[in-house]
C-alpha positions in Angstrom: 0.0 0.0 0.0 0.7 3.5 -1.1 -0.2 6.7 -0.6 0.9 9.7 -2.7 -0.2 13.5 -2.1 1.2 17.2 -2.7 1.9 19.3 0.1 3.9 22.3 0.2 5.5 22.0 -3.0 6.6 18.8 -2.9 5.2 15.2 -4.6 5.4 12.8 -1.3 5.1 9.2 -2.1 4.5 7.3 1.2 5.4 3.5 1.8 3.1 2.3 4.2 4.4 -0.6 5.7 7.9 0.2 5.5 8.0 4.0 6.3 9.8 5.1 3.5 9.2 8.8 2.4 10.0 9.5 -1.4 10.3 12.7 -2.6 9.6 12.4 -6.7 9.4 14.7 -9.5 5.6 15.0 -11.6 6.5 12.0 -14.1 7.6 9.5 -11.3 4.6 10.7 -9.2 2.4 10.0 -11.9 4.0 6.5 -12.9 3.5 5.6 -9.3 0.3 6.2 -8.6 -0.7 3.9 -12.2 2.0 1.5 -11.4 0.3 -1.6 -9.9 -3.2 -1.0 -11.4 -2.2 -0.5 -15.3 0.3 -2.3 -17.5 4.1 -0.5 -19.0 2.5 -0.1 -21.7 0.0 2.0 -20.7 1.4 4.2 -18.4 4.1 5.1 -21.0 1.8 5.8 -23.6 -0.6 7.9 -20.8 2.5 9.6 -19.3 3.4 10.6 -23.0 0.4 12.0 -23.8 0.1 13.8 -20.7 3.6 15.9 -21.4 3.7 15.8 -25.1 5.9 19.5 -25.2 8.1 18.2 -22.4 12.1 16.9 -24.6 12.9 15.4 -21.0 10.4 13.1 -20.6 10.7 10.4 -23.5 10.3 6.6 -23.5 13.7 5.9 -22.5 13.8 8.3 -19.4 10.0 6.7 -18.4 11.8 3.1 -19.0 14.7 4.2 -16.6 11.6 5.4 -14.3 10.2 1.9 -14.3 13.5 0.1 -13.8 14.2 2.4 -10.7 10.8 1.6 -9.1 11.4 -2.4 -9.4 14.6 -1.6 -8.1 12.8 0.4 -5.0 10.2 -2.5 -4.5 13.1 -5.4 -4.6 14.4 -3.2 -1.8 11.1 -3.4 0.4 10.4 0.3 -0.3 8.2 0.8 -2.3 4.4 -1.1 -2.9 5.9 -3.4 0.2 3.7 -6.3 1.4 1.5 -6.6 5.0 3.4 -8.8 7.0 2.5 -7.1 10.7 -1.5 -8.2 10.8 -0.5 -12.0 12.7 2.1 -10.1 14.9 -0.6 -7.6 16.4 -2.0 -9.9 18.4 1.1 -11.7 19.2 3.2 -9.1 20.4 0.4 -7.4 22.5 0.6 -10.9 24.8 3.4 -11.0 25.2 3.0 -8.1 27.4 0.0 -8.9 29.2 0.2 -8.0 33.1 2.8 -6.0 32.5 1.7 -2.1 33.5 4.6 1.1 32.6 2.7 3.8 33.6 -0.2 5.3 36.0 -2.4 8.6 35.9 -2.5 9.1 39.3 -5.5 11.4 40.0 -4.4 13.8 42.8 -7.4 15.9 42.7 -10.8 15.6 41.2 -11.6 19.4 41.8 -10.0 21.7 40.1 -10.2 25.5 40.9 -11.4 26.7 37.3 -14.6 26.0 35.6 -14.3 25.9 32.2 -17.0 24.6 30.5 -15.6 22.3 27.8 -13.8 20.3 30.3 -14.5 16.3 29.9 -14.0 15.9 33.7 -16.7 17.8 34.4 -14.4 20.7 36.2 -12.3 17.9 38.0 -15.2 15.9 39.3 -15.3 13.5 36.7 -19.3 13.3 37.5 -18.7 12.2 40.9 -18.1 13.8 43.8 -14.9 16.3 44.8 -12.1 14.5 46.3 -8.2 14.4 47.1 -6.2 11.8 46.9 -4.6 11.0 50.2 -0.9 10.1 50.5 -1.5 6.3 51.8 -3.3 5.9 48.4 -1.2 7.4 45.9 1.6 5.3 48.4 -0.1 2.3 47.7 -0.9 3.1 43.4 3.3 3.9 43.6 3.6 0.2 45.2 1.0 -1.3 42.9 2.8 0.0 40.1 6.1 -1.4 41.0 4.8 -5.0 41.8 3.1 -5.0 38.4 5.7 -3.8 36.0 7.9 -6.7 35.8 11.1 -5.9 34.5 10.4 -2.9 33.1 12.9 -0.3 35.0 11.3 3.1 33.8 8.0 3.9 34.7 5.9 7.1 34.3 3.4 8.8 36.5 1.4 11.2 36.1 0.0 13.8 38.4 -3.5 14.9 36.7 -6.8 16.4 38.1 -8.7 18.2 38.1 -6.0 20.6 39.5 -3.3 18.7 41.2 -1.3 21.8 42.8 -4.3 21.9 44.8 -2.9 18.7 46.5 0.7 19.4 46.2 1.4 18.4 49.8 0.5 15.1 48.5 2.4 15.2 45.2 5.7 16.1 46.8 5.3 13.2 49.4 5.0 11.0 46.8 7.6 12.1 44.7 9.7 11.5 47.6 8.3 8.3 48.5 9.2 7.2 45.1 12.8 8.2 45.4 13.3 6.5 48.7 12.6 3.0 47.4 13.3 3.0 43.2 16.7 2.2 44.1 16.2 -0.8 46.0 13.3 -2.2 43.5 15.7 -1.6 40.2 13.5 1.2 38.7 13.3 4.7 37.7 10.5 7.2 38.0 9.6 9.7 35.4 7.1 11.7 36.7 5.2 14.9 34.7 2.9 17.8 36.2 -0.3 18.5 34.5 -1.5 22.5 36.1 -3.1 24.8 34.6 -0.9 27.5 36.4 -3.1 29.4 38.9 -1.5 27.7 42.0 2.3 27.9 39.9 4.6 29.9 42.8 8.5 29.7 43.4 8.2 26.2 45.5 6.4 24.4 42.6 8.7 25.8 39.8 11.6 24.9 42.3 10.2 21.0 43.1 9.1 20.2 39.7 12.1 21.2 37.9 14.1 18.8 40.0 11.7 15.7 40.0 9.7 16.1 36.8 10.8 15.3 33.4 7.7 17.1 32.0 5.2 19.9 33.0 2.1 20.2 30.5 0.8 23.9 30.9 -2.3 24.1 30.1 -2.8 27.6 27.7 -5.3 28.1 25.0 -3.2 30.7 23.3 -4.8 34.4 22.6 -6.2 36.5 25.6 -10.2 36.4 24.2 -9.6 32.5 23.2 -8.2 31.7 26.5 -10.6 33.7 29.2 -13.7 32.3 27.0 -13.1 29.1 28.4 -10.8 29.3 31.5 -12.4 31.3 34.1 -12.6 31.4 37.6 -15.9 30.3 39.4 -16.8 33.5 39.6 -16.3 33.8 36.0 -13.0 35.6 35.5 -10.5 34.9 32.9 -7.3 33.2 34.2 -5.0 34.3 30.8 -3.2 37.7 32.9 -2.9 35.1 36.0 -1.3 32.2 35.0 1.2 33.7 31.3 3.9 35.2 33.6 4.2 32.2 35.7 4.6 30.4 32.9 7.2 32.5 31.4 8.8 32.1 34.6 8.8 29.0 34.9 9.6 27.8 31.3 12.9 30.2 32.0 14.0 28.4 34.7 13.6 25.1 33.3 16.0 26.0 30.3 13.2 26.3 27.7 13.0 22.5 28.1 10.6 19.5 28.8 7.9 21.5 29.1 4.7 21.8 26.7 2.1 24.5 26.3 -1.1 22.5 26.0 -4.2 24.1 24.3 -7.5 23.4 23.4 -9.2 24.9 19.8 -12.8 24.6 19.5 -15.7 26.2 17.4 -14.7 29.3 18.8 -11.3 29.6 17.3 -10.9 26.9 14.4 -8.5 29.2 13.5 -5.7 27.7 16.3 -2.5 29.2 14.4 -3.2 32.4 15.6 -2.8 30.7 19.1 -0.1 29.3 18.4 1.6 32.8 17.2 0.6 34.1 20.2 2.2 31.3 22.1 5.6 31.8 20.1 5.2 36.0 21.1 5.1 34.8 24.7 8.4 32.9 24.3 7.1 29.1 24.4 8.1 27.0 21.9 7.4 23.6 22.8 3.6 23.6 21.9 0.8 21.2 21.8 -3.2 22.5 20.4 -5.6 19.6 20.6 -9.2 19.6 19.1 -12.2 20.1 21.6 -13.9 16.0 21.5 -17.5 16.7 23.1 -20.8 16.0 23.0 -23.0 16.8 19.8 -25.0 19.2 21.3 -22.2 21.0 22.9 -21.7 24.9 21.2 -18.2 24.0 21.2 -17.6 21.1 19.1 -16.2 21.4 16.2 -18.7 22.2 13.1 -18.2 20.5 9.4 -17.5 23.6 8.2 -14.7 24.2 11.2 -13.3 21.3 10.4 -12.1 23.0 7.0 -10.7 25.5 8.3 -8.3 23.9 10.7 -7.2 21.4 8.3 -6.1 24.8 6.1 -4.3 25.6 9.5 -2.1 22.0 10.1 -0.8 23.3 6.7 0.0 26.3 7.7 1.4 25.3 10.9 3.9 23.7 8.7 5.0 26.3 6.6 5.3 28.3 9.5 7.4 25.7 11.3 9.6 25.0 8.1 10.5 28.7 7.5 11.2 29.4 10.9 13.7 26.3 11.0 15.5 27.4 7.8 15.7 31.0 10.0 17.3 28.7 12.5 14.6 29.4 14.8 12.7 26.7 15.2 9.9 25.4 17.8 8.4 22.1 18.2 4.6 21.0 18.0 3.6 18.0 19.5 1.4 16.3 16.8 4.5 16.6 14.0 6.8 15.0 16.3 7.8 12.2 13.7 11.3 10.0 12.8 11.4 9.0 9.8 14.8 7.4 10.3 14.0 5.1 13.4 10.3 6.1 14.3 8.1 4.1 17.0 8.9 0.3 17.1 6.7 -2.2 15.3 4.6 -2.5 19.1 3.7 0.7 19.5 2.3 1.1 15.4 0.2 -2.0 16.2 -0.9 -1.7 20.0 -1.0 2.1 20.3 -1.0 3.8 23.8 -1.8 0.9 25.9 -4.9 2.3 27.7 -6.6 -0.8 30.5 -3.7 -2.7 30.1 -0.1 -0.9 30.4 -1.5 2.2 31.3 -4.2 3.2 33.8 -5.8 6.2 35.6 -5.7 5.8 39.7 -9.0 7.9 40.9 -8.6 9.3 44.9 -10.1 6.5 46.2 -7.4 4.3 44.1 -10.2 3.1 42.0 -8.6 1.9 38.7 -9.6 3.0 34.9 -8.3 2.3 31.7 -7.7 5.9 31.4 -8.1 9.2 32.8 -11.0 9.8 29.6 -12.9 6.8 31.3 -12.8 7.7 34.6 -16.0 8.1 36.3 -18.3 5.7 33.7 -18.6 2.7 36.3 -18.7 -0.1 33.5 -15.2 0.8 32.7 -13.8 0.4 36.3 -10.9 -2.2 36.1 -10.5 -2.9 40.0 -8.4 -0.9 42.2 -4.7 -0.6 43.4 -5.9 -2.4 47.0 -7.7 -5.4 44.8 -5.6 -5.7 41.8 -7.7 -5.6 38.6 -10.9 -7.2 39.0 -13.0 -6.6 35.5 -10.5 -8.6 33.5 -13.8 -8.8 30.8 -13.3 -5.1 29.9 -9.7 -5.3 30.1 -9.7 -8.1 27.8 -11.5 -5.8 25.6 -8.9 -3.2 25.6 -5.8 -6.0 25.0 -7.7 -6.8 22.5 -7.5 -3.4 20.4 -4.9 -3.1 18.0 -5.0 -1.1 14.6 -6.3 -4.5 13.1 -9.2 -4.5 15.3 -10.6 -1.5 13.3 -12.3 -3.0 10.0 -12.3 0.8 9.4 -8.5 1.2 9.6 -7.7 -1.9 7.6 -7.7 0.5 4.0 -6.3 3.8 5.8 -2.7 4.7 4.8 -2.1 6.4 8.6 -2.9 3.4 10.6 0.3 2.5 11.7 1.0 5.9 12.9 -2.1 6.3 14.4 -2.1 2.9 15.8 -5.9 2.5 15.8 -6.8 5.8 17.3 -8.0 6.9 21.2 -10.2 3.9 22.8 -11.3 6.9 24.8 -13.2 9.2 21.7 -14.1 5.7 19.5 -16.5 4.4 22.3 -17.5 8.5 23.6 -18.5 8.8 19.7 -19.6 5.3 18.5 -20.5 3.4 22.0 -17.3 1.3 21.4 -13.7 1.1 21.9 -13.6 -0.6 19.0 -15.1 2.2 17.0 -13.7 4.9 14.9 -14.3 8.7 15.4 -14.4 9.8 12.4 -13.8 13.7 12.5 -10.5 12.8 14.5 -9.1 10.1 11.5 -9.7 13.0 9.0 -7.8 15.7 11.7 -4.6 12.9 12.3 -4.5 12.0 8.6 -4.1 15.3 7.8 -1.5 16.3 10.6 0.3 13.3 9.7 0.6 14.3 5.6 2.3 18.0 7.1 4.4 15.9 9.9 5.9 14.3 6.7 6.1 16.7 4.4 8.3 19.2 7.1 10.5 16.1 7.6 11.3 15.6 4.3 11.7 19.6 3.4 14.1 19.4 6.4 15.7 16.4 5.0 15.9 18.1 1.2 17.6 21.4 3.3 20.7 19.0 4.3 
């Protein structure tokens, strides 16, 4: 399987199952595209006709073509076989058990309220609660005896608003330390605020202990304070940017991203992103609104348009401001085309239910922190062990072959099937596709490529 487009000037022939990115000229792009469906004989006498003014391309430069793409297929690059659909299910077993990372839930209250927020302002449609230290102790010990040999594992410290338990956190954090040593294993932990509660002591612990901090910024003044207000319904945008700044300083302008959200109310995210860039932060991440149908701020048909006009954009932007030698990263075109994700992680995707899991405050355990709250997706808990081994079954048993819908898509082994999480909130199962957020990836994906390969044509 192929797949050939046109993005910012260049003719991108994509190898699906081997990765390989070719760059071609308009006569091999052509040739390609009719290669396995017409005969030589066809295609020369269509690709003559279709260039009859053109000296360069005659039979025996189209012949030369032909000879170069057999050479390219002998290779396995080029119109390369499926071999990976008997390994999917395979390699996903020979995991099982084993879990590398937790979402511990350190809050479920939060002390914003914005209105698009899937966890229901950090309640997660139950009640407010903080996690206590002898349960996040006990998720931190349930990790370890689960993860087998695995030596890194990652935690997370979500909400709600988890500053608002930072007591907790740094306990934790410590509590980690004092024993990874004598169990063989390394935590990596990341800070998820949206920077009301960010002072000297947080900046201070969390560049020491956390390899990431997700800031939580929606770009522009107007686009942000829409959304992120206080409960008494004031805009948090002047509050939280020059904590921020401070605190992206004095972690080196490093391991750190700005996380925003575009809805119907700005499709048009780029200008977010600008913003972002005047602020100083350039390790950004803007992730469509997923809501419910009714909601005013999901995403219209017509939105939908417009931000796919913007992912192109984005890339231009980001290629000429490399070639300035100025560059700044954005999460969703963070691709290797050299040595990308390993054949596992292209098959299995993010391991929601079964190597990863959300940990609520009363250590009740979730396949993620998207499910937490909907009682028929409640694995067990860190005290019990997992209990509903029926719908973790369910989520072993998603891989990008488990879609019927992804078996004819070009991007399924970068997507890896998609988010469990939006397939069952759109389609009632984790098996499912969400449809607006294949057409979103698949055209992120296309401009991930097409910036590598610019890059790669620069050197």
């Amino acid at each position: 399987m192929i797949h050939c487009y046109k993005l910012g000037g260049l003719n991108i022939v994509l190898d699906i199952y081997s990765g390989s990115v070719h760059v071609v000229d308009e006569v091999a792009y052509d040739i390609i595209n009719m290669y396995e469906e017409k005969s030589q004989e066809e295609i020369l006498e269509l690709i003559m006709g279709k260039y009859p003014n053109n000296p360069e391309v005659n039979e025996a430069e189209i012949k030369d073509c032909f000879m170069q793409i057999e050479a390219l297929k002998e290779a396995g690059k080029l119109f390369t076989p499926d071999t990976y659909e008997g390994m999917a299910g395979k390699l996903k077993e020979k995991s099982k058990g084993i879990i590398k990372a937790l979402c511990l839930h350190i809050a479920h209250t939060c002390n914003l309220n914005c209105s698009y927020c899937f966890a229901s302002q950090g309640k997660y449609h139950g009640e407010r609660a903080m996690m206590s230290f002898e349960v996040g102790k006990r998720a931190l010990d349930f990790l370890i005896e689960n993860s087998g040999t695995r030596h890194n594992l990652e935690v997370d410290f979500f909400g709600g608003e988890p500053l608002m338990n930072f007591q907790v956190v740094k306990d934790l954090v410590a509590y980690a330390r004092s024993i990874e040593k004598e169990k063989g294993k390394n935590f990596r932990f990341t800070l998820t605020t949206n920077g009301v509660l960010v002072d000297q002591d947080v900046i201070d612990f969390a560049n020491k202990e956390c390899s990431n901090v997700v800031l939580s910024l929606d770009g522009r003044k107007e686009v942000h304070d829409r959304f992120r207000v206080d409960y008494q319904g004031n805009g948090s945008w002047e509050k939280i940017v020059p904590k921020f700044q401070d605190f992206v300083s004095q972690r080196g302008g490093k391991n750190y991203y700005m996380r925003g959200t575009f809805t119907h109310a700005n499709p048009d995210f780029l200008n977010d992103i600008k913003e972002m860039l005047s602020l100083g932060f350039k390790e950004l991440s803007m992730e469509p609104v997923v809501c419910a149908e009714d909601d005013p701020s999901r995403l219209t048909d017509e939105d939908l348009e417009i931000v796919m006009k913007q992912y192109e954009e984005l890339a231009e932007l980001m290629l000429e401001r490399h070639r300035k030698g100025d560059p700044f990263t954005f999460y969703h075109y963070m691709i290797d085309l050299k040595a990308g994700p390993c054949i596992y992680k292209r098959l299995s995707g993010c391991g929601s239910g079964t190597e990863y899991m959300a940990v609520t405050p009363w250590g009740d355990l979730y396949p993620c922190h998207q499910f937490v709250g909907e009682e028929k997706f409640r694995l067990g808990s860190v005290f019990e062990g997992v209990t509903n081994t029926e719908i973790q079954d369910d989520f072993a048993s998603c891989n990008v072959y488990a879609h019927e819908e992804c078996r004819d898509c070009w991007a399924k082994l970068y997507c890896s099937g998609g988010c469990a999480a939006n397939a069952y909130h759109s389609t009632g199962s984790v098996k499912g596709i969400y449809e607006d957020g294949c057409k979103l990836f698949r055209k992120r994906m296309e401009c991930a490529i097409m910036l590598e390969a610019a890059k790669a044509l620069d050197e």
